[in-house]
Structure formats: structure tokens, C-alpha cells
GUNUVO-199107 format. One record per residue (C-alpha): residue in three letters; chain; x, y, z. Coordinates in pm, whole numbers, always signed. Example, Ala and Ser with C-alpha at 12.3 -4.5 7.8 and 13.67 -1.06 7.14 Angstrom:
REM residues 2
code|unit|x|y|z
ALA|A|+1230|-450|+780
SER|A|+1367|-106|+714
//
This chain:
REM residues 507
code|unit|x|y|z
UNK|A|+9847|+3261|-272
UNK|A|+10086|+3067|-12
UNK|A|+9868|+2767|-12
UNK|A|+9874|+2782|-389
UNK|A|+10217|+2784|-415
UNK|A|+10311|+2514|-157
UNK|A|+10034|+2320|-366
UNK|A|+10202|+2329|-684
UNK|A|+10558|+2278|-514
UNK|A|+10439|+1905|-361
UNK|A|+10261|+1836|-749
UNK|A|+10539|+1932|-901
UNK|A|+10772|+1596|-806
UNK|A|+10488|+1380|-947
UNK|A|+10490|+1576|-1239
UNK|A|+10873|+1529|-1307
UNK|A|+10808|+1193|-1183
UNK|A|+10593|+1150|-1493
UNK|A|+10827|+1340|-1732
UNK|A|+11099|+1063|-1598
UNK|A|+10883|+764|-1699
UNK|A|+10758|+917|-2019
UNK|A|+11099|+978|-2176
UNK|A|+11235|+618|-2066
UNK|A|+10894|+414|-2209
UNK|A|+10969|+657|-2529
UNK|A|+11266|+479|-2491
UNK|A|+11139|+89|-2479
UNK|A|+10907|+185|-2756
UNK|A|+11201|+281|-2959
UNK|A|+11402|-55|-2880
UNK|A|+11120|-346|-2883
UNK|A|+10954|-199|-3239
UNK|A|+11142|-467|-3506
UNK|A|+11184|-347|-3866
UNK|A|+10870|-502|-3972
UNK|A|+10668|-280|-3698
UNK|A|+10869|+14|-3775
UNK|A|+10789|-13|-4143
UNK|A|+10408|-25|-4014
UNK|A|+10455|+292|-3791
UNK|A|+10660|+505|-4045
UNK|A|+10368|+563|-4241
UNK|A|+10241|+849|-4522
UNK|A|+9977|+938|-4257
UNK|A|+10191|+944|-3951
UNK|A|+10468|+1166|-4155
UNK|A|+10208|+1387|-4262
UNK|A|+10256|+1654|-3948
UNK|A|+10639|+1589|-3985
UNK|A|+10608|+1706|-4350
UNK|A|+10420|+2009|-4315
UNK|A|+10674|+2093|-4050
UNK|A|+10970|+2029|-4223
UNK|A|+10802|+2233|-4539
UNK|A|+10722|+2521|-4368
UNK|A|+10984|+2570|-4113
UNK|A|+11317|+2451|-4324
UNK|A|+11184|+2421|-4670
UNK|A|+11012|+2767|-4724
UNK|A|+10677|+2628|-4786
UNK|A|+10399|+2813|-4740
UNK|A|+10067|+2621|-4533
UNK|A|+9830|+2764|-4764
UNK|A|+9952|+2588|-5065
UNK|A|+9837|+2279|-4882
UNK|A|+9559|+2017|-4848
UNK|A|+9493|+1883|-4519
UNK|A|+9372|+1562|-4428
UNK|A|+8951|+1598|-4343
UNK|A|+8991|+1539|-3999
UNK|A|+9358|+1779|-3964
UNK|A|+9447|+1695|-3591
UNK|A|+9556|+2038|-3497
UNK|A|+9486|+2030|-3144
UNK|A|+9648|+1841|-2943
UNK|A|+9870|+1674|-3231
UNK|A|+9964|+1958|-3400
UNK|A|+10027|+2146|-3088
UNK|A|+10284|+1856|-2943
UNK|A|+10446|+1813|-3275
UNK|A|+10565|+2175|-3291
UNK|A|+10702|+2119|-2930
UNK|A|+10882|+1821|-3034
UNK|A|+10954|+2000|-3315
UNK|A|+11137|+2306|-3101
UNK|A|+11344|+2100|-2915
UNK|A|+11469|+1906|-3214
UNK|A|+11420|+1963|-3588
UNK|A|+11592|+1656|-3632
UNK|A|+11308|+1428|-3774
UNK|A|+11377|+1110|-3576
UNK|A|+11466|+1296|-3241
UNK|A|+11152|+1511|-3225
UNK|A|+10927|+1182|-3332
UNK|A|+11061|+1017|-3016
UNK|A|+11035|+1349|-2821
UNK|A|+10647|+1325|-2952
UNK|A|+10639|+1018|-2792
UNK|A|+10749|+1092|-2489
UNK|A|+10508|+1386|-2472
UNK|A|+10244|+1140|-2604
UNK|A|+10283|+904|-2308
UNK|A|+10361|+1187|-2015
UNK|A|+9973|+1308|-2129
UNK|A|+9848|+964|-2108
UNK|A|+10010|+906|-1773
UNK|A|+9905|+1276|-1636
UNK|A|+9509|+1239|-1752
UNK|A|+9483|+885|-1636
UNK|A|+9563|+956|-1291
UNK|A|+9241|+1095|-1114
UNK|A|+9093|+752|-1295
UNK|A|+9301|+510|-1158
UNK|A|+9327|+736|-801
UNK|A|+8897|+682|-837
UNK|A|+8889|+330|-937
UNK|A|+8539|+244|-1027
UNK|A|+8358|+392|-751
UNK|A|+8390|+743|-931
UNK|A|+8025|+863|-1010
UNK|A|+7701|+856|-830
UNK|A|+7666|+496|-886
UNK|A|+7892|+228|-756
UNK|A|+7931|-128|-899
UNK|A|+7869|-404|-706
UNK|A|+8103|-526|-501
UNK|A|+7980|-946|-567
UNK|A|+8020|-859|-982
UNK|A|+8392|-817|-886
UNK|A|+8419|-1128|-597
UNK|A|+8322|-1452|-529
UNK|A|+8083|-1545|-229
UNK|A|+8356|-1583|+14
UNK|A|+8549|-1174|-122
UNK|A|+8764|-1351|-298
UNK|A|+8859|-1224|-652
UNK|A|+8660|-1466|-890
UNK|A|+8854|-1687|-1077
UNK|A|+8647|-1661|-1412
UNK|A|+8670|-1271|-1403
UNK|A|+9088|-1275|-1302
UNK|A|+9117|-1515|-1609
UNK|A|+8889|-1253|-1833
UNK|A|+9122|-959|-1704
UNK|A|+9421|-1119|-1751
UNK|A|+9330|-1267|-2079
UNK|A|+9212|-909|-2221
UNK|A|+9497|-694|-2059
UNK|A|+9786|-927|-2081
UNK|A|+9770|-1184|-2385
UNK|A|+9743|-837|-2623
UNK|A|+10068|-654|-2422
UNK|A|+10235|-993|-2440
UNK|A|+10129|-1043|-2884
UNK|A|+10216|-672|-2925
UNK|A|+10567|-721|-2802
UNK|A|+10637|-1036|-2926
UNK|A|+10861|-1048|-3174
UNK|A|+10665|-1275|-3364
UNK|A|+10380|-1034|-3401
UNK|A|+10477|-829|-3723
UNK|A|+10224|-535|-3720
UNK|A|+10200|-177|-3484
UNK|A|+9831|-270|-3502
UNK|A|+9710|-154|-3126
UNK|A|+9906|+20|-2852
UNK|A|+10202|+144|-3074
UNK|A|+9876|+320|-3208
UNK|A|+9715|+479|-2963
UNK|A|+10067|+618|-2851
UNK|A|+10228|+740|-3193
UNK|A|+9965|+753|-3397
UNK|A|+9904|+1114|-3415
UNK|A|+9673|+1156|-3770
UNK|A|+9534|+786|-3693
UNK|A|+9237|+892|-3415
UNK|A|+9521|+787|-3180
UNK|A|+9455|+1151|-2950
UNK|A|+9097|+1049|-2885
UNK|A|+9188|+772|-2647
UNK|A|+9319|+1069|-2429
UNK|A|+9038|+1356|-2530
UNK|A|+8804|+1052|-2387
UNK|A|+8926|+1094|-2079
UNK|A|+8997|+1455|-2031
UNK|A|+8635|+1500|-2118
UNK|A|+8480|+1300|-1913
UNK|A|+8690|+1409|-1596
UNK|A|+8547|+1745|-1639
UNK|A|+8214|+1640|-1669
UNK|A|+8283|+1445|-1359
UNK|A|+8385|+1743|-1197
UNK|A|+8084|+1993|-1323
UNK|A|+7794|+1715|-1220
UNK|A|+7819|+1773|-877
UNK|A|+7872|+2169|-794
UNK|A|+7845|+2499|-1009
UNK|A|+8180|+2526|-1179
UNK|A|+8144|+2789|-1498
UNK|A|+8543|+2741|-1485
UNK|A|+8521|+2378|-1565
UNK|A|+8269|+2423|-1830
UNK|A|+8451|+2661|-2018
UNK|A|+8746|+2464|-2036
UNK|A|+8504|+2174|-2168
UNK|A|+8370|+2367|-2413
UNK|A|+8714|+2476|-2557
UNK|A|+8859|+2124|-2509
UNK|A|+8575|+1985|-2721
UNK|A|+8538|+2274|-2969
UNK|A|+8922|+2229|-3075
UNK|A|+8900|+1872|-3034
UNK|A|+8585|+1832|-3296
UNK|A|+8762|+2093|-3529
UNK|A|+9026|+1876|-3561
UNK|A|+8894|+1497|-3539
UNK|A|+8509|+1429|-3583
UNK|A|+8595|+1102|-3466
UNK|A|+8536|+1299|-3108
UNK|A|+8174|+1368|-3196
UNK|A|+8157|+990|-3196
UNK|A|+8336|+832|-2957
UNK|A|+8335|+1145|-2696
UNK|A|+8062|+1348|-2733
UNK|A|+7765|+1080|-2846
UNK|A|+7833|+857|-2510
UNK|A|+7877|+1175|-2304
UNK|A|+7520|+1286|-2369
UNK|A|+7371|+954|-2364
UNK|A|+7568|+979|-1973
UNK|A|+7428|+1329|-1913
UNK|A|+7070|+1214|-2053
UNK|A|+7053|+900|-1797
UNK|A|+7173|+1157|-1525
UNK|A|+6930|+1418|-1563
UNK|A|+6658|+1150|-1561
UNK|A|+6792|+1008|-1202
UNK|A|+6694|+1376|-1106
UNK|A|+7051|+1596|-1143
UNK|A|+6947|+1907|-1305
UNK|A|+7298|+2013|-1366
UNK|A|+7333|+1774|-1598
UNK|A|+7109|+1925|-1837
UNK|A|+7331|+2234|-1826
UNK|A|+7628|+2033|-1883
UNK|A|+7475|+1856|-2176
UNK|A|+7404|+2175|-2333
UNK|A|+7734|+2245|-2288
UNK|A|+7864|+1937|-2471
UNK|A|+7585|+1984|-2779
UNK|A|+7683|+2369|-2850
UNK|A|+8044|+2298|-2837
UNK|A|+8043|+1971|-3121
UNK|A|+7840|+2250|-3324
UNK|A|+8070|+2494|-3280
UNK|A|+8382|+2239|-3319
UNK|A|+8207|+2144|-3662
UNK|A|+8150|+2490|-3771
UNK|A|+8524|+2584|-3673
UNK|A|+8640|+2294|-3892
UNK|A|+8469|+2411|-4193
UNK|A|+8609|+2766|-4133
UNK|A|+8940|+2620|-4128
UNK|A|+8880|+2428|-4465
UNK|A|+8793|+2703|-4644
UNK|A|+9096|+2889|-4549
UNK|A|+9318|+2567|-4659
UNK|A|+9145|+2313|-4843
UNK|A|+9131|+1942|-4740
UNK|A|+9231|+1640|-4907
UNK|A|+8974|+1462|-5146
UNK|A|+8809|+1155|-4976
UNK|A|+8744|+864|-5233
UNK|A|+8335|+785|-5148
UNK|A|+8229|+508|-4943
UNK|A|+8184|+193|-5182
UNK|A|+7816|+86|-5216
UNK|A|+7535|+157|-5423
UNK|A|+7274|+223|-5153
UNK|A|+7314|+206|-4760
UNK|A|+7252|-135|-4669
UNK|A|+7539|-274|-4920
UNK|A|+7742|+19|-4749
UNK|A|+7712|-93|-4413
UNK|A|+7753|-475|-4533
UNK|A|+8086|-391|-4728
UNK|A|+8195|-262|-4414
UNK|A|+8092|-485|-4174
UNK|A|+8272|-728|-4370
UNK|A|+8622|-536|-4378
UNK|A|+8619|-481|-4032
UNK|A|+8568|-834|-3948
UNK|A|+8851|-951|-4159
UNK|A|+9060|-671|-4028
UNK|A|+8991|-742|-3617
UNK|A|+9010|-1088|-3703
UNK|A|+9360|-1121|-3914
UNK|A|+9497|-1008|-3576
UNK|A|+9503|-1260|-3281
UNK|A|+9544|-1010|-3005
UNK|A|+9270|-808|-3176
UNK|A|+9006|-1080|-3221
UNK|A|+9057|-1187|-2852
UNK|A|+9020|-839|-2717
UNK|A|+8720|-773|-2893
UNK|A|+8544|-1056|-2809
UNK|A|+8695|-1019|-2460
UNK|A|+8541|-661|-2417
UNK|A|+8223|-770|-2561
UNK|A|+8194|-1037|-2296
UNK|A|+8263|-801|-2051
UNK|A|+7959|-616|-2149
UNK|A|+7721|-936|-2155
UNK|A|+7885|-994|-1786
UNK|A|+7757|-668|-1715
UNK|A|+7416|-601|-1880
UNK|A|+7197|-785|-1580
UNK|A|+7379|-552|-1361
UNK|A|+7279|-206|-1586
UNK|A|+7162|-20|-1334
UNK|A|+7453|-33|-1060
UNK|A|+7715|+53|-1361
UNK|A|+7893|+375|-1272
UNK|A|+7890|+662|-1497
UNK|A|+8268|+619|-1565
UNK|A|+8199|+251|-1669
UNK|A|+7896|+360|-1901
UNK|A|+8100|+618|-2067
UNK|A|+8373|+396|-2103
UNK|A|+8147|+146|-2263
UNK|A|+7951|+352|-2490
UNK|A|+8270|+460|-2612
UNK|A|+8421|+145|-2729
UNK|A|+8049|+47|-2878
UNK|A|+8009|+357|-3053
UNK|A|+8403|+316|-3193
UNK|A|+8314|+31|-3382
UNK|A|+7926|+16|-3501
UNK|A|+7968|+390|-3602
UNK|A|+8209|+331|-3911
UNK|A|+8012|+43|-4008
UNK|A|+7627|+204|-3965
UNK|A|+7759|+531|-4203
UNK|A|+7959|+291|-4434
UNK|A|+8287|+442|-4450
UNK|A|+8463|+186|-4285
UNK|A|+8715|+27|-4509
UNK|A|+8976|-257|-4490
UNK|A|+9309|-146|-4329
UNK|A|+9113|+138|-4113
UNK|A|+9168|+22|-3759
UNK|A|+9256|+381|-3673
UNK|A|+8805|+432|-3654
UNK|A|+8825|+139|-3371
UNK|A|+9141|+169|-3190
UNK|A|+9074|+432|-2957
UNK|A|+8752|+280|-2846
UNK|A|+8925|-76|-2786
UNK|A|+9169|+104|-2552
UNK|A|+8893|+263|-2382
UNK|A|+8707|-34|-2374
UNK|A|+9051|-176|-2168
UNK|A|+9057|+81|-1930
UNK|A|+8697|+37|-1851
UNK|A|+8802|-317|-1719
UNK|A|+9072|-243|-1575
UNK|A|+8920|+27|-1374
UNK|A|+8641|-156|-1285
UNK|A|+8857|-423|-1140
UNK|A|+9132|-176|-1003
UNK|A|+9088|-311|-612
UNK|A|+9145|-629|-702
UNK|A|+9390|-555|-945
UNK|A|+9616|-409|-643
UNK|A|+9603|-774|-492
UNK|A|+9848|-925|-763
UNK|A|+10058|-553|-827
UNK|A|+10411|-759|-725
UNK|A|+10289|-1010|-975
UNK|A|+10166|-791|-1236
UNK|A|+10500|-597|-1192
UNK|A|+10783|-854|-1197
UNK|A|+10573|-966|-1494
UNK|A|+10556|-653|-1664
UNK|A|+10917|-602|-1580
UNK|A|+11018|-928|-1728
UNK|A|+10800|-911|-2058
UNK|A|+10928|-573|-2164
UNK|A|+11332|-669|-2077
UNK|A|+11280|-972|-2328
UNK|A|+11087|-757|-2578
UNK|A|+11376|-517|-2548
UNK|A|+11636|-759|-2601
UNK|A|+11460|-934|-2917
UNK|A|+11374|-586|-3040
UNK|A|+11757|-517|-3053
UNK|A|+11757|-529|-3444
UNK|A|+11460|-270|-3498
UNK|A|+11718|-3|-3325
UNK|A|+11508|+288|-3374
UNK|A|+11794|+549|-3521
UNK|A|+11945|+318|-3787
UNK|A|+11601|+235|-3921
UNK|A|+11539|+295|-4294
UNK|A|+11287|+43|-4524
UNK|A|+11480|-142|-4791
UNK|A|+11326|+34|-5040
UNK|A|+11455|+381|-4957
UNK|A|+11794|+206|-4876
UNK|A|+11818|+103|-5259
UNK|A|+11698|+436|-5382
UNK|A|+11973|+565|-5170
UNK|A|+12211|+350|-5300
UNK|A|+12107|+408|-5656
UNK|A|+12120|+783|-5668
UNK|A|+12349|+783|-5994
UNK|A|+12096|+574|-6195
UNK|A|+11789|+756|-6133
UNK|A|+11938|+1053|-6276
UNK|A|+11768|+1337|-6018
UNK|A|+11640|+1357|-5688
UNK|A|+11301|+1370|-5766
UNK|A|+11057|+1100|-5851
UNK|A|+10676|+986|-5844
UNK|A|+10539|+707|-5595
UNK|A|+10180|+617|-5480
UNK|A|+10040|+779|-5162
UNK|A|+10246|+540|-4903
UNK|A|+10578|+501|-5054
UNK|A|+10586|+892|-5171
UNK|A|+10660|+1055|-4788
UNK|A|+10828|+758|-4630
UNK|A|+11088|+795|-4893
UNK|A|+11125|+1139|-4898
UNK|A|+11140|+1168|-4528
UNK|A|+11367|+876|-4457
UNK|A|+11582|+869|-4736
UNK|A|+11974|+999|-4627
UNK|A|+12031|+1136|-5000
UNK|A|+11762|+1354|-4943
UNK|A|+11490|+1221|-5222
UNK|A|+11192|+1366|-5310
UNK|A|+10865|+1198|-5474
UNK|A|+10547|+1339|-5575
UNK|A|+10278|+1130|-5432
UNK|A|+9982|+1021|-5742
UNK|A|+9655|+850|-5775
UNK|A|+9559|+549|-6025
UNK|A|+9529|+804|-6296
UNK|A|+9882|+968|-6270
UNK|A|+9759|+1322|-6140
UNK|A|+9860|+1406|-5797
UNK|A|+9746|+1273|-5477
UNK|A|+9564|+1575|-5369
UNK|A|+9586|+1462|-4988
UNK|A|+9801|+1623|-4686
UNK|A|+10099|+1756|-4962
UNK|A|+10190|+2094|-5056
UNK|A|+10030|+2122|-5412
UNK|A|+10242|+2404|-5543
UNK|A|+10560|+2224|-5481
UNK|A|+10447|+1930|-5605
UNK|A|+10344|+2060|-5953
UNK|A|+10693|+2217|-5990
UNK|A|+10839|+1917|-5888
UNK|A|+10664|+1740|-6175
UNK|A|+10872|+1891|-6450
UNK|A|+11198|+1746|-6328
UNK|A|+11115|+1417|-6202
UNK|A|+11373|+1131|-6386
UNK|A|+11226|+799|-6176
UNK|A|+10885|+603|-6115
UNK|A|+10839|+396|-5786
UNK|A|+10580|+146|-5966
UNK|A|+10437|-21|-5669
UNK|A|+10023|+60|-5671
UNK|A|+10080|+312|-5938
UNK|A|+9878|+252|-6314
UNK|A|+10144|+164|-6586
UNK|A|+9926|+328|-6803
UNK|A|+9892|+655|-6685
UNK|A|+10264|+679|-6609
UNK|A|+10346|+611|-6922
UNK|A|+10137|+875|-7082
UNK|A|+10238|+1127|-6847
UNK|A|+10599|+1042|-6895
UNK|A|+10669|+805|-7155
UNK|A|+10813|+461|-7198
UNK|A|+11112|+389|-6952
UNK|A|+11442|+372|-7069
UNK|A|+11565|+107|-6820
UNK|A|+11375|-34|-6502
UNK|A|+11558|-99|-6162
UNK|A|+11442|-387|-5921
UNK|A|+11458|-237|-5548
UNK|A|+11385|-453|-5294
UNK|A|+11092|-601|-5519
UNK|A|+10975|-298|-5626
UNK|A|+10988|-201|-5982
UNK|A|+11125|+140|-6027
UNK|A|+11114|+302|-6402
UNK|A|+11384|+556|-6520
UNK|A|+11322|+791|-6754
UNK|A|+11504|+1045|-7014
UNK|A|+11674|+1354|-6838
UNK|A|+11505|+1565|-7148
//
């Protein structure tokens, strides 16, 4: 008990070491994202757990008069939002509180991978893939890691770049896939662990990280579970019978993980899905092939980490069989992140979120697999990093995180005595983002093309109440047609910020 003690008294300054770096990269986030990348971040998805909060907590809302997205991202999101969400219910402070919590987790898991390096697993890479003839680091391969790790970090913070499309992502992302990236690796250090010795304790917290995990992203069936049994399968045949266990393991808990997800949809219904576009399979998967080309290549920093992880691969394939477990993981995960959306066809244009998580694990499999001689240039890579982010903060300046509001909302705001009530319609995207950031406290009734409402992560019973009072029409991606049918001709139409907003009668 002593020893146990003492134990957790030396982890415990690491820990608040952690807690310390987490809360001050919160920080940078909040200072180097411009108003064009906030507008990207402060999205209908990403205020979804915010709203449902907010509803049920200070609104009086009840949760089962919503829908929930299909994949609801109750555990771990939902779990660190309501922490954020204790310590502040103001809605900007607990975001950046979710952020801080988002990177301590990060930080926390990746440590026993970066303490490992590459040699974790009962297979070590070889030590000339990594060095030329005479040790030292090859040229070709510091160029590839430098190119892949850096040019993206640099793009990403430039203030040039004018999308969140990658790390903001994977960090603040909560509803995008963006917890994956970390159930990844939580998973596969506990099957680490469990390979080698009996350990019922490890397995059992597998089984319930995975069973939550499933139940609230089936993204993790893909990206976690599918490589982890392809792992397990090439283990078992080396001759570790364990791994058979484990693999059982892994299979009964996505089952049960589904089954709990299905439980929890009939108990509150989830959002309606528009069908993947295609007649039959084949145009499916072409449709979406297509999108996600256009979208990794509209991106620059996207395109050249793709390709950059997919040469990393080719680099690798003659050397197959001395790949660590940790690197084939790692790989299968980024592969399966992007052919899987494509293969089932429900990939479509603007859904990175499928992809990101398996680019960033894709990333750390490099990175790992060159951590020793990595630690070579750590001065360089330091006073680099260092100098990168204190330009990115100073050009970032203007996107000051707590002043932040989209012009649109500002005009609404300014406009309150025109538009006759608070509450108005919008499509999906400009519906929450108004209502959440708007200082005059607005509130708009998300629709669909055909004026009814957008049956998707929104309380329905408010909503339909809310219809019966509403004065004002944000027109952008909303059908003139069924708007006016629903609720007449306008009498007068505002221009705000380019949108075109249409007031109607109080009566």
C-alpha cells in the first residue's frame, strides 16, 4: 500500500506537468486560429454537445425530446464536455476548458508510445531502414519526415492557410471522429500490455473502452478494431496463443458496442442520414472516390501528407516482415481511414472528419518509427517549434478567441429591431452557430430543402413551438419555395453580410 502510494506521489508531478502544458497549448490554439479558421471550427456539428448542454442544464429541455447524431459521441466527448461544462457554463470558457482536457488526454496516452519508440512489440524494425551505411540518419528519409511532420504544422498555422482542416481537428473536433485518434491509441496500449502475460484486468478495461467507444462512434469498428484483429490474427499465426484470447476479446466487445448503440437509439432517436448517392455500388464507391480526391487535394498540406504517408508505406512494404506491431497497427489504421468511406460509398465532399483520424495516426506511425533519430535534431526541432508557433501567435492576434463572432450573427445582432422577434429559421449550419454565438440571444430553427425541420442533433419539441413565432428567414441554402409556402411572401428582405435574410408579418 506504501509502495503504491509513493508510486502515485512521483506520477503525480508529470501529471500536473501535463495539466500545465495542456491549458497553455489550449491557449496558442485560442490565439493563432484567425477569423476565417474560427468560422471553420464554430460549426453546427461541433456546437451540437454545447447545445444539448445548454438545453438541458439552463434551458429546461428535456434529452428525450431529442435526435442525436448516428454516431452520438457519448464517451469520451460527452463525458469531457460535461466536465468542461462544470467548471464553466459559460459557452466559450468551457469550449477552451474542452480543449485543454482534449490535449492533456492526448499528451497522457501518447506517452508509453513515445517512452517505446518503435521497438515496442515482438518485432523490431530494422535499424538500416532508419540509417544510412555509415549510422547516419539518411538524408532521403530526414527530408520525408520533415516534409510530412513539418510542412503541414507550418500550412496549418500559417496565416495564409484559411481552413481548421487537420490538427485543429483532431483536437476540437469532438462530433467530427476527432476522439478516435486517441481511442487508437488507448486500445492498442492495452493490447500491448495483454499479449505478453495473463492480465483479465487489462482485458476488461478493453472490453469496456471499446464497447463505449463503438456505442458512440462506429468509426472505431473501422479504424480501431478492423486493424487490431488483422494485428492479433498475424500474432497468433507467429505462434502467441494469447492473442487469440485477446482477439476474442476485441470481436465480442464491437458486437456488444453495436448492440449498446442501438439500445441507446431506441431510447432517443437519431438524426435522419440522407442515403449515399449512387444507383448501384460501383457508382457509389466512384462518387466517392472522386469527392475525396478533390477534398485531400484542395488542401496543400493535405495532398502532401497523404502522398507522404503513402510513400512511407511503399518505403516499407519490402521490409513487411520486420514491421513492429505498433507500426502495423498504426498503418492499417490510416489505410482503413480512408478506403473504408470510399469501398461502402458514404463518403461525401466536405467529410474529412472519416479520414482525419487515420492521417494523424498515420503521422505518429512515422514519427515513432523514426523517434531515435528524431532525438538527434530535438534543439533544432525545438527552437523551431518555438519560433513557428510565436509568429503564428502574433499573426493570429486578430482571430482573438473571446471577441470572435461571424459577421453574419454580428448583423443579426445588430438588427434585432427589424426582424421583429428572436426567433428565426436557417439551414442546418447557420441555425446553431447563430443561436449559440449571437450576444442578443437569437434563436433559429434549423430546416431541410423542403422547409420541415432538420431532424438532426436538435430538440424537436422546442423546435416545433418555436415555429409558430418565428418573424425572420436566414436564406442562405434554404428553398425559396418552401419558405414561402410555409410562411408567406416577405415583407422586406435584409442583406447581412451577403446573406439574404427575409422578414415576415408579426401576425
Amino acid at each position: 500500500m506504501v509502495g503504491k502510494v509513493m508510486n502515485f506521489g512521483r506520477a503525480l508531478p508529470y501529471v500536473a506537468k501535463l495539466a500545465i502544458i495542456s491549458v497553455a497549448w489550449a491557449f496558442v490554439f485560442a490565439a493563432v486560429l484567425t477569423p476565417s479558421k474560427l468560422n471553420s471550427l464554430f460549426n453546427s456539428d461541433l456546437l451540437h454537445p454545447q447545445a444539448l448542454l445548454d438545453d438541458v442544464f439552463e434551458r429546461g429541455g428535456s434529452i428525450s425530446d431529442w435526435t442525436l447524431p448516428p454516431n452520438p459521441s457519448l464517451f469520451p466527448d460527452g463525458l469531457m464536455f460535461l466536465s468542461a461544462w462544470s467548471i464553466s457554463q459559460n459557452f466559450r470558457w468551457s469550449f477552451l476548458w474542452y480543449v485543454a482536457l482534449s490535449v492533456f488526454i492526448i499528451l497522457l496516452v501518447l506517452g508509453p508510445l513515445v517512452q517505446g519508440g518503435s521497438s515496442a512489440g515482438p518485432r523490431s524494425v530494422s535499424e538500416k531502414s532508419r540509417t544510412g551505411k555509415d549510422g547516419a540518419p539518411s538524408i532521403a528519409l530526414l527530408l520525408l519526415i520533415a516534409g510530412t511532420l513539418l510542412f503541414p504544422l507550418l500550412w496549418e498555422l500559417s496565416p495564409l492557410n484559411a481552413s481548421s482542416f487537420l490538427y485543429m481537428s483532431v483536437l476540437v473536433l469532438p462530433i467530427s471522429h476527432g476522439s478516435v485518434f486517441v481511442l487508437a491509441i488507448l486500445a492498442w496500449i492495452l493490447v500491448r500490455k495483454a499479449l505478453p502475460r495473463e492480465g483479465l484486468k487489462t482485458e476488461l478495461i478493453l472490453a469496456g473502452i471499446l464497447t463505449a467507444a463503438t456505442a458512440s462512434d462506429r468509426l472505431v469498428q473501422v479504424v480501431v478494431g478492423m486493424p487490431l484483429l488483422l494485428v492479433l490474427l498475424v500474432e497468433w499465426r507467429s505462434g502467441n496463443t494469447r492473442a487469440l484470447r485477446v482477439g476474442l476479446v476485441v470481436v465480442s466487445s464491437l458486437f456488444a458496442g453495436e448492440a449498446l448503440l442501438r439500445i441507446i437509439n431506441e431510447m432517443i432517436p437519431s438524426g435522419i442520414v440522407p442515403p449515399a448517392i449512387g444507383s448501384s455500388w460501383t457508382e457509389r464507391v466512384w462518387l466517392s472516390a472522386q469527392a475525396l480526391g478533390r477534398d485531400i487535394f484542395r488542401a496543400p498540406h493535405i495532398a502532401f501528407i497523404t502522398l507522404g504517408l503513402f510513400g512511407w508505406i511503399v518505403h516499407k512494404m519490402p521490409q513487411l516482415r520486420t514491421l513492429s506491431n505498433q507500426e502495423m497497427f498504426l498503418m492499417l489504421a490510416f489505410l482503413a481511414s480512408l478506403t473504408a468511406p470510399v469501398l461502402t460509398g458514404v463518403y461525401r465532399s466536405g467529410a474529412m472528419r472519416y479520414v482525419t483520424p487515420g492521417i494523424a495516426l498515420g503521422m505518429l506511425c512515422v514519427l515513432l518509427a523514426n523517434i531515435d533519430t528524431l532525438k538527434v535534431f530535438r534543439s533544432t526541432l525545438l527552437v523551431g517549434t518555438v519560433g513557428v508557433l510565436s509568429v503564428a501567435v502574433m499573426a493570429g492576434a486578430q482571430g482573438a478567441y473571446f471577441w470572435y463572432r461571424p459577421q453574419l450573427v454580428r448583423c443579426l445582432d445588430g438588427s434585432i429591431s427589424t426582424l421583429g422577434s428572436r426567433e428565426g429559421v436557417a439551414d442546418f449550419w447557420n441555425a446553431s452557430r447563430v443561436s449559440y454565438l449571437s450576444t442578443e440571444r437569437l434563436s433559429l430553427v434549423p430546416l431541410d430543402n423542403r422547409g420541415r425541420i432538420f431532424d438532426f442533433a436538435v430538440n424537436r419539441r422546442r423546435a416545433k413551438m418555436q415555429l409558430e413565432r418565428v418573424t425572420f428567414a436566414v436564406m442562405d441554402r434554404l428553398n425559396p419555395k418552401a419558405i414561402r409556402r410555409k410562411f408567406g411572401p416577405p415583407e422586406s428582405i435584409l442583406d447581412c453580410s451577403g446573406a439574404k435574410v427575409w422578414i415576415f408579418s408579426e401576425s
